[in-house]
N, C-alpha and C positions, 0 to 999 in steps of 0.2 A: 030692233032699235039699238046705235049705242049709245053707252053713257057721253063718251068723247069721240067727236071725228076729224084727225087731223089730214086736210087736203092743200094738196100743190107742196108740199112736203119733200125736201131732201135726205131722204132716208140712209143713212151709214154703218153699215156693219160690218165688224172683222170678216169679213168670207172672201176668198183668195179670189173664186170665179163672179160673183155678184158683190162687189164692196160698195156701191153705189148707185139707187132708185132713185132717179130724178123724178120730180111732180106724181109723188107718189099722197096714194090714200090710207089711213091707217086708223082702223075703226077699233076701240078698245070697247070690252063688254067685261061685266063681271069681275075687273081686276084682270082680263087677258085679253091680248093680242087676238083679237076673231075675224081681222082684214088686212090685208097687208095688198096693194096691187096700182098699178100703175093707170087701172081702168076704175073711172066716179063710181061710187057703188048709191044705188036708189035704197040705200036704208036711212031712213031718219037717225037724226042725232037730237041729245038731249042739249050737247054742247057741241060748236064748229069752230074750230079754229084755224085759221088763214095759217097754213105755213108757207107762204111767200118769203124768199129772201130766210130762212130757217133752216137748220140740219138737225135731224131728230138721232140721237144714237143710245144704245145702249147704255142703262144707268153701268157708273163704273163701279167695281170691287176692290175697295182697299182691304189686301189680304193680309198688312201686319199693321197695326194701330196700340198706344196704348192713349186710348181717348184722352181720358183723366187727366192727362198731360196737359194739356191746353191751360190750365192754372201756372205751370211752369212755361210758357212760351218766352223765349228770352231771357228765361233769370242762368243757364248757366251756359255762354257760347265761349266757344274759341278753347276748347277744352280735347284732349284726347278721351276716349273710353274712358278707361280706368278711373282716371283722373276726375272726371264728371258723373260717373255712378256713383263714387265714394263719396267723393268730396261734397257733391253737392245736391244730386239726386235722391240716393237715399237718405242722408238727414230732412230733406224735404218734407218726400213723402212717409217718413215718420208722423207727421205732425198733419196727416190728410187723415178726417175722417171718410164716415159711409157720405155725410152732406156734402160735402169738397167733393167726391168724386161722381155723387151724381149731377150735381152741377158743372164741372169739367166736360162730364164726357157732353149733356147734354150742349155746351158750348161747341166741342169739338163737332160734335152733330149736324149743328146749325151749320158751320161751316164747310163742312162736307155735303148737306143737301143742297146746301149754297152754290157747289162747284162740281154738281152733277155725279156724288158717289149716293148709292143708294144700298150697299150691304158695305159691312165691316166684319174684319177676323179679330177679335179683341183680344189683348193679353193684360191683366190687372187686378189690384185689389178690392173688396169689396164688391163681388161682381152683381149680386142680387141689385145695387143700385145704378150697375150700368144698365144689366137687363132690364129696370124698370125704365130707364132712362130711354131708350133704344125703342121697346115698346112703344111709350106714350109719343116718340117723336114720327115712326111711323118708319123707320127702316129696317133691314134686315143684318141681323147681328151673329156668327159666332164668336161664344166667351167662353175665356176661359181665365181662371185664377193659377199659373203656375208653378209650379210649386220649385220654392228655391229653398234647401234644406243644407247646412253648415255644421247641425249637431247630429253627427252618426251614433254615438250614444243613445242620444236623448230621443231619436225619433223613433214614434210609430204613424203609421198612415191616418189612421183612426180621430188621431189629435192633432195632426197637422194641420192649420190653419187654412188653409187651400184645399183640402179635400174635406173640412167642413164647410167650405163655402161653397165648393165645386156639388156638395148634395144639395144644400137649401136651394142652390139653384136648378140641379136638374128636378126635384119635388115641385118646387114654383112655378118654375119658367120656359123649362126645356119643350120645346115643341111650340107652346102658345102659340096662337095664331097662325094653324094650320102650318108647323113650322119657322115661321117667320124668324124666334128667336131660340136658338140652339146654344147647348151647352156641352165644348169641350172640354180633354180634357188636356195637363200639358206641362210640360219643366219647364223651369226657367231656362238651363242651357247646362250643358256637361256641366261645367267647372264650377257652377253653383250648387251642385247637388252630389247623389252617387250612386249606385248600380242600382242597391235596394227601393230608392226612390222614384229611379224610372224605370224598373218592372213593375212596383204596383203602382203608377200611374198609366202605365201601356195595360195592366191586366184591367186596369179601371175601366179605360178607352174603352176596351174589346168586351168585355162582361156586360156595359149598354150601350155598344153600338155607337162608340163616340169618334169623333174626330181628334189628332192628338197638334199641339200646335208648341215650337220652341224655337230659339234662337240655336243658330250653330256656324260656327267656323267667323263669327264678327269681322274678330280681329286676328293677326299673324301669332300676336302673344298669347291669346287663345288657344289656337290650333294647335302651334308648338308646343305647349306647356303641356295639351294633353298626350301629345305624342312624346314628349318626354317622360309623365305621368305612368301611358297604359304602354306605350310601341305601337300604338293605333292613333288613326285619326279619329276626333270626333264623329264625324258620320260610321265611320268601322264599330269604335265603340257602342253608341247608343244603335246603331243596328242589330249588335251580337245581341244585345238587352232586350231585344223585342219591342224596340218604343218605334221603327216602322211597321207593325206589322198589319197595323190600323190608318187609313186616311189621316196622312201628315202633310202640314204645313212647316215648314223649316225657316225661319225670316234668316235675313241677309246673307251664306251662305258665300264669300268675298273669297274664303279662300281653299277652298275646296280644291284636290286633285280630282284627274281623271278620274282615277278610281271611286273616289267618291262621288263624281257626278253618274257613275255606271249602278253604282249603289242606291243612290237615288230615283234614279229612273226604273232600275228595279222590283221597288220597293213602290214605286206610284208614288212617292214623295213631290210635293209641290216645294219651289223653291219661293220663295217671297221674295223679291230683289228690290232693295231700299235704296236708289242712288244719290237720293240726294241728301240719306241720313249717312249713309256709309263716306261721301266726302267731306260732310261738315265737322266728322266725326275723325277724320282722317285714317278710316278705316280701310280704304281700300277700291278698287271698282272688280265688282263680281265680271267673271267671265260669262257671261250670259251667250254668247256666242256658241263659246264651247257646250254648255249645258244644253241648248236650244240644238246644236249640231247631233248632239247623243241620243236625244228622244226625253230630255227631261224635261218636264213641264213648269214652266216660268210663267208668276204673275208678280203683279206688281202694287208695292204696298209704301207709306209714309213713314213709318216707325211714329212716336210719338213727337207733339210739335218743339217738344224742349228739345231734340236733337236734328228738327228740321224747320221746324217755324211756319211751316202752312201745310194743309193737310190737302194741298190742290192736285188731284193725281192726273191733271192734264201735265204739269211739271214733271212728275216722274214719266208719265210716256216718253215726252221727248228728249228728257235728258237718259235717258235708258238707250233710246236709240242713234241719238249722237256718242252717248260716248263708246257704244260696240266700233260702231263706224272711224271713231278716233284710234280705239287702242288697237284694232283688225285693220288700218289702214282699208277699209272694205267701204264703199258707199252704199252700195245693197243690201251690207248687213243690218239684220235688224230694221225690214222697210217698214212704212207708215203702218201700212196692212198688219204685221207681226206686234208692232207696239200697239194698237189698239186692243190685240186680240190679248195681249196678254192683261191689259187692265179690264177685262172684262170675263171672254169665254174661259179663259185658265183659272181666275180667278173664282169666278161661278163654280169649274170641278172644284179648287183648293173647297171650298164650302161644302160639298155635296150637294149643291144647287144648280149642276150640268143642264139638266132638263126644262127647266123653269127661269134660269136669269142666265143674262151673259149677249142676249142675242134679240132683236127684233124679227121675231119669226109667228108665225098662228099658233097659237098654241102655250104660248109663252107669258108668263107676267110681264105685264103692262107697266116694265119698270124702266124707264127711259128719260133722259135729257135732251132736252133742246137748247139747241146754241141760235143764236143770233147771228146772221151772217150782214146783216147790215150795217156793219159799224168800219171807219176806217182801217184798223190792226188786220180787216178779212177779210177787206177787200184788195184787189178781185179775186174772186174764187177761180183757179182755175180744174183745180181738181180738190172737190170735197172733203176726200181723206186724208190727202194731203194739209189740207187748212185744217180738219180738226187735230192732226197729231202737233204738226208743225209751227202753228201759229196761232191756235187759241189756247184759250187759258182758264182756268173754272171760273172767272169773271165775265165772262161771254155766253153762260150758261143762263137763260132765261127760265124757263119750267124742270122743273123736278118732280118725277110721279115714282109710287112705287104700287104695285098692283092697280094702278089706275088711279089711285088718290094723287091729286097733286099734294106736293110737301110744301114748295118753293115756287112761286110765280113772280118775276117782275117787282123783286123788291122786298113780296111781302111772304113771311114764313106761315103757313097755315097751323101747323101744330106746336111751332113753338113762340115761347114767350120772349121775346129778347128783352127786353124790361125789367123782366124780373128774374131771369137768367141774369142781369148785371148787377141787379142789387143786391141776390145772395151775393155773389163773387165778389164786390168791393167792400160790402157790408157782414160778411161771414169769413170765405174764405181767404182773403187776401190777409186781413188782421191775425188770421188763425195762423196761417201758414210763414206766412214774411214779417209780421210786424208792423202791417201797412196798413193807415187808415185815409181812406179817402176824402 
């Protein structure tokens, strides 16, 4: 028997040879995928649902997020880097406690299961309240608290704020739920930190088995400044230091050389590629062509919404794959097929969740979106894959399940509160943080 049986179903998966099962069946049991097939299957279901006019695809993996953000949506645009971390972000998030960010991220949430992401790679403060947050909403999260360190004096590992946080969460949290919520570990980025800080957070990584997650190569002034700094790039430096030597994630990575994309790929390094925080940011457009050409592994992430404003990663698909095809004068590059796989299968390895998410397969968590193909913006479908990278958008997204729980149905959020997710936020954190009382 399964719990859910979805029939006449247009099934969409990154896979080069099979990317589209018309009137397909897809029987979920236990939190997994236990049918997949083009043929009615005679097992009863507890639930049937008509997917007529529907395309069922892989929940998607935003692999760089800082959730908590989503309290900041809007307050600082039109800003370069620099300019918007000092000026306006960090005196911010000075003023966010642990309640701010787990209501943040919990917002952020809402709006991701809203538009068919079902894991996140997090980077932020306070993590024990993301992880609870994540937890209670029902997706699947790696976090991590960074570590961004300015006094080489004054630091030991021991008391750095980030690697006491980065334990209460692996003590608490790390694994829960067969998995589900995983705690990395991870720098802020070179130029925030220095050698000492990211060996012992790479020796950290490796000591339990963790994933390691940082920004690198942003911006040009970045880059340069460290190669004026060491006579290395970024990626050279934090390589020699041992911080690839464990499952890394790298967010935006814009201005990387060859070299460094040889390094990466090397190294099993995942690049995170943020296009539409890296141009609002005026930071740059990542060569993802080139990295994708080398054998380096590309997914696709939001950064947080203060430097992009929606955390919709049907947006990043296909502005990822117009803009290869713009700056490559290439139409082929970067086709539907490749952008989808990176917002999902690549995304799933960045996590160490290869085997279990990324993919509509038997075997697999039962963690998947369906879109609505019946509305004007979809019609007419004439190829599947093509409609979902090209022409929908996470507001077309009808059901959100992650091991077979639906999250998000048609409106209504099953595990989360929007109600009272607004009344902390206008009645706590807005006053706390801005000055603003509603």
């Amino acid at each position: 028997m399964f719990d859910i049986l979805f029939k006449n179903i247009c099934v969409v998966n990154p896979e080069v040879d099979c990317p589209v099962i018309a009137n397909a069946y897809v029987g979920v049991r236990d939190g997994k995928i236990a049918y997949l097939s083009q043929t009615e299957t005679q097992d009863i279901a507890a639930r049937v649902i008509d997917g007529t006019d529907k395309a069922l695809i892989p929940g998607l993996v935003n692999t760089h997020t800082h959730a908590a953000m989503s309290v900041l949506r809007g307050y600082a645009d039109d800003h370069n880097l620099q300019d918007w971390l000092h000026n306006y972000v960090f005196p911010a998030e000075a003023k966010l406690d642990e309640e701010c960010v787990y209501v943040g991220t919990q917002l952020a949430i809402a709006e991701m299961i809203r538009t068919g992401t079902v894991s996140i790679t997090d980077m932020y403060m306070y993590i024990p309240a993301v992880a609870k947050a994540a937890y209670e909403t029902g997706i699947y999260a790696n976090i991590t608290n960074a570590a961004l360190v300015f006094d080489r004096d004054g630091y030991r590992m021991e008391k750095d704020n980030s690697y006491i946080q980065m334990e209460q969460l692996r003590r608490d949290w790390h694994n829960i739920d067969n998995g589900r919520i995983k705690l990395d570990s991870g720098i802020h980025a070179e130029y925030t930190s220095f050698e000492r800080v990211w060996r012992d957070y790479a020796d950290y990584a490796k000591q339990y088995g963790l994933n390691m997650q940082l920004h690198l190569s942003e911006t040009k002034f970045e880059h340069d400044s460290c190669i004026q700094k060491y006579g290395k790039t970024p990626a050279r430096v934090l390589c020699d230091a041992g911080v690839f030597d464990t499952r890394t994630t790298a967010a935006h990575c814009v201005w990387l050389t060859l070299e460094d994309m040889d390094i990466l790929r090397d190294k099993g390094v995942t690049v995170a590629h943020n296009p539409v925080s890296n141009l609002k940011l005026a930071s740059g457009i990542a060569r993802v062509s080139d990295m994708l050409s080398r054998g380096v592994n590309v997914a696709l992430g939001t950064d947080g919404v203060c430097s992009n404003n929606s955390h919709d990663m049907f947006e990043e698909m296909k502005l990822c794959a117009l803009l290869q095809k713009g700056t490559t004068l290439d139409p082929k590059c970067v086709n539907a097929c490749q952008a989808l796989s990176l917002a999902t299968t690549a995304g799933a390895y960045a996590q160490g969740r290869e085997n279990s998410l990324g993919l509509i397969k038997v075997g697999f968590d039962a963690s998947m979106a369906m879109i609505d193909l019946d509305v004007p913006q979809l019609t007419p479908v004439h190829n599947p894959l093509s409609t979902v990278v090209y022409s929908a958008s996470g507001r077309d997204v009808c059901m959100t399940m992650v091991r077979g729980k639906v999250l998000y149905e048609n409106g209504e959020f099953i595990t989360i509160d929007m109600d009272k997710i607004k009344s902390r936020l206008y009645g706590y954190v807005m006053p706390r943080v801005f000055g603003i009382h509603r």
